[in-house]
N, C-alpha and C positions, 0 to 999 in steps of 0.2 A: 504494500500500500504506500503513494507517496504522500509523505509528508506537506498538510496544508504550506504553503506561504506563508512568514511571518508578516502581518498586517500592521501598517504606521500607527499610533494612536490616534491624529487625527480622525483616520478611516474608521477605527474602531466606535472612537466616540461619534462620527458623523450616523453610523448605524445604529447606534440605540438614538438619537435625537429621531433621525427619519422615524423609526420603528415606533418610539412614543408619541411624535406626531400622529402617525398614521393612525395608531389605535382611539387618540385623544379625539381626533375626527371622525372617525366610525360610532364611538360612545362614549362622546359626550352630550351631544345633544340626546341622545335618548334617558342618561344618567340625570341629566336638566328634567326633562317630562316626568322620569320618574320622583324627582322628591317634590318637585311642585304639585303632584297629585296629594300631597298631605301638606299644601301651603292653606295656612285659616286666613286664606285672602279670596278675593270675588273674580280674581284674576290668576290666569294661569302663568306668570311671569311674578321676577325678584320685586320688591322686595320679599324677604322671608319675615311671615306676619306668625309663625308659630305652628307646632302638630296638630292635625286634625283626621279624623275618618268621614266628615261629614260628605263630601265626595264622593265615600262608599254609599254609605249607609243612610245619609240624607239628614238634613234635622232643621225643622222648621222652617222659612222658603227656600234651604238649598232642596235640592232634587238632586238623591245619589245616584250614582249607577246603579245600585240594586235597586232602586223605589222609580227609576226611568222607566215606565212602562214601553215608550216607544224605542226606549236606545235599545233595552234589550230585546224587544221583538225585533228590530231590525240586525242586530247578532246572531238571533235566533233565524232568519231569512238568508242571512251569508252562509249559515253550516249547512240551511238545506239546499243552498244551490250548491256550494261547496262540493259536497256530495256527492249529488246528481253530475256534476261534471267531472268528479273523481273516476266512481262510477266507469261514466260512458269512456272517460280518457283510457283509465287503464283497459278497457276490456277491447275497445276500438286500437288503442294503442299494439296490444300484444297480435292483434290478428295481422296489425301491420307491421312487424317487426319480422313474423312468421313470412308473412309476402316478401319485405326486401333482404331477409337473408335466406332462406331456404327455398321459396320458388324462383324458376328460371323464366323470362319469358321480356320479348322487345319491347323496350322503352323503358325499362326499370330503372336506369340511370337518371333519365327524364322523369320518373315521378317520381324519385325519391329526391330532386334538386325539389319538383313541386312541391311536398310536403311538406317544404321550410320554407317557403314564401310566406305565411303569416306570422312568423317570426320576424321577418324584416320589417311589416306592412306597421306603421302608426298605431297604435292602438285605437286613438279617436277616428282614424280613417277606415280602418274594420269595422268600428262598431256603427260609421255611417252607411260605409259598403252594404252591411248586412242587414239593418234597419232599412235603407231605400228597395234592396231586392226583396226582404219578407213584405213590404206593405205593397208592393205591387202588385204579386204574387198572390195575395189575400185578397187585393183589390181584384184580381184577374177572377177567384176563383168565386167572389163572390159577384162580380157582374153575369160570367158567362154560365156558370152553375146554383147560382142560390146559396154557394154552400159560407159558411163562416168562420174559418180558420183563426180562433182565438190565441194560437200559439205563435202565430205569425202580427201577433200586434206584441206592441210594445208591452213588457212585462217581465216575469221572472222564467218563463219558458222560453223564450227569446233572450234573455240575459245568459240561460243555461249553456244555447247553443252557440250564441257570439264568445263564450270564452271557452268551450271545447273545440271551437275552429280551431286555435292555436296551440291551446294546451297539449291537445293532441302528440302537435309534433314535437314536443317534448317528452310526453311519455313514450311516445312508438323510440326514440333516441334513446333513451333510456335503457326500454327494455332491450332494442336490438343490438345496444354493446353487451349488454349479457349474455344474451344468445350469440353474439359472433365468434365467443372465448367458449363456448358448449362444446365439448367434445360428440361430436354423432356416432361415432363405432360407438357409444355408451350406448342409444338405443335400437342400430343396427344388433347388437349382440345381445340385446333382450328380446327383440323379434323373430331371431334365430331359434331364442333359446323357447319360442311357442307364446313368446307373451303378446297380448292385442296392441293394437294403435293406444286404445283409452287407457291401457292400464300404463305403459309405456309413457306416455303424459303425464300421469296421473305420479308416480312412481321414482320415474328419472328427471324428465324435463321439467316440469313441475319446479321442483322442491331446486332443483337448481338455478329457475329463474325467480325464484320468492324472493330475494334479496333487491333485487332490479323492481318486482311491482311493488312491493311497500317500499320501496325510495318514490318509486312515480307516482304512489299515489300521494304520500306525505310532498312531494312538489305539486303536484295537482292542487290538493287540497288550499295550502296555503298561497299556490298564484292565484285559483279563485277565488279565495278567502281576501286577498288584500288587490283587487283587481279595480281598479277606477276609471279608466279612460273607455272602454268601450263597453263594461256597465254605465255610465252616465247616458250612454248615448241609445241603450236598449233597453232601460229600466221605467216601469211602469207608475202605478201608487203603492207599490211594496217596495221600498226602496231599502237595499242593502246597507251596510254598517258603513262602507265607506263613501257614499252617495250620500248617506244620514250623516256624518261628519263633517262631509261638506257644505252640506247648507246650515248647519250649525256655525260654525265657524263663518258664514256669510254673517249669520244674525250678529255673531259675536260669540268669542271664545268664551270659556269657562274651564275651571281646574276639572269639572266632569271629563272633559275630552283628557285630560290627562291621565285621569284613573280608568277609559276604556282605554288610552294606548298601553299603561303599564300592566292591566289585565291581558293583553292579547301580546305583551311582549313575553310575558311568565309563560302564557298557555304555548307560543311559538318555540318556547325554550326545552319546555316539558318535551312536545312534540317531536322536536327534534333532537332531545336526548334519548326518546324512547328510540324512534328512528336508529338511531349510530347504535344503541345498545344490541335490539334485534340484528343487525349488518354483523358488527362482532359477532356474535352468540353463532350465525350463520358461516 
């Protein structure tokens, strides 16, 4: 092994300055959000007026996060879209992972550049994309047929589908680097040895690609969960937690937005400890 280089001190100390920079940047301001969520001020900025939980728990005209009826229905509206586009991502994701690495057939090069063009696309310009084709579409189907496609209006069905356009290619990326490291003689030699397709899946592949779908979905979950720009633009009268925080903060801030960021920075933390622990363990 060769011996590193000995390095100057200036270099030395130039690396931790960068290094505590960078980190001072990353969290601070969310270390800011978090203690001002316990500032006994009307404002969610310094000065520091003393500890409180009123923020939580509420107490006389504050309104906590837990006594917000609508902040947390609209929490409660993010996990269920959340969800639904975990969901469809992972399961839509893995059949397309299975297509670009395991079938053969022309053009595959071409739709697998395709699959990541909504990754590059705007956000706000997707979610206009995808709002001006659903209400045409609605419009077409209920001129020429009678019929009334309420998923195709602005809403939380339409919110579903506008952020599993992208997310998608996320998850199928995801899971198709796991599959591409898949050794195949594994279940060539279990179909030798008399076992079915199903159980073969079920058995080898499977359990080999579980590490890859609870990653995609734990990203799934949370790009849906904190997604803004093309929810704004496909969201109905149910409006998500981050569309609710936005016109809040129109009205005017309040230390409540501070104790739902540092509730959803905890629940992000937890998430993605469980996350990395399952990965190991696997």
């Amino acid at each position: 092994m060769i011996p590193s280089l000995p390095r100057p001190a200036w270099l030395r100390a130039g690396t931790v300055v960068y290094a505590l920079a960078f980190f001072a940047f990353l969290f601070l301001p969310l270390a800011v959000v978090a203690v001002f969520a316990f500032n006994d001020a009307p404002y969610p900025a310094p000065p520091w007026r003393g500890f409180t939980l009123d923020w939580f728990t509420g107490r006389g005209t504050r309104v906590g996060l837990f006594a917000d009826a609508a902040l947390l229905g609209s929490i409660w509206t993010s996990v269920v879209v959340a969800a639904w586009v975990t969901l469809l991502a992972v399961a839509v994701g893995t059949v397309n992972a299975f297509l670009i690495e395991r079938a053969a057939f022309r053009g595959k090069q071409v739709l697998s550049l395709l699959m990541l063009a909504p990754l590059v696309i705007p956000g706000v310009i997707l979610g206009i994309s995808i709002l001006a084709f659903a209400s045409r579409l609605a419009q077409f189907a209920d001129d020429a047929f009678g019929l009334e496609l309420a998923f195709l209006r602005p809403g939380l069905p339409l919110v579903v589908l506008g952020q599993f356009s992208y997310i998608v290619s996320i998850a199928t990326l995801t899971i198709a680097a796991r599959l591409k490291r898949f050794d195949i003689t594994l279940e060539e030699a279990a179909a030798n040895l008399g076992a079915t397709r199903s159980a073969v899946f079920t058995t080898i592949t499977l359990p080999h690609l579980k590490p890859a779908l609870i990653g995609a979905a734990a990203i799934s979950f949370l790009m849906s969960f904190e997604n803004f720009n093309t929810t704004l633009m496909l969201v109905g009268s149910d409006a998500p937690l981050t569309v609710m925080m936005y016109g809040r903060m129109r009205e005017g801030a309040s230390p409540v937005l501070n104790a739902v960021s540092l509730f959803l920075m905890l629940a992000s933390a937890v998430l993605a400890l469980a996350v990395m622990r399952r990965r190991t363990e696997a």
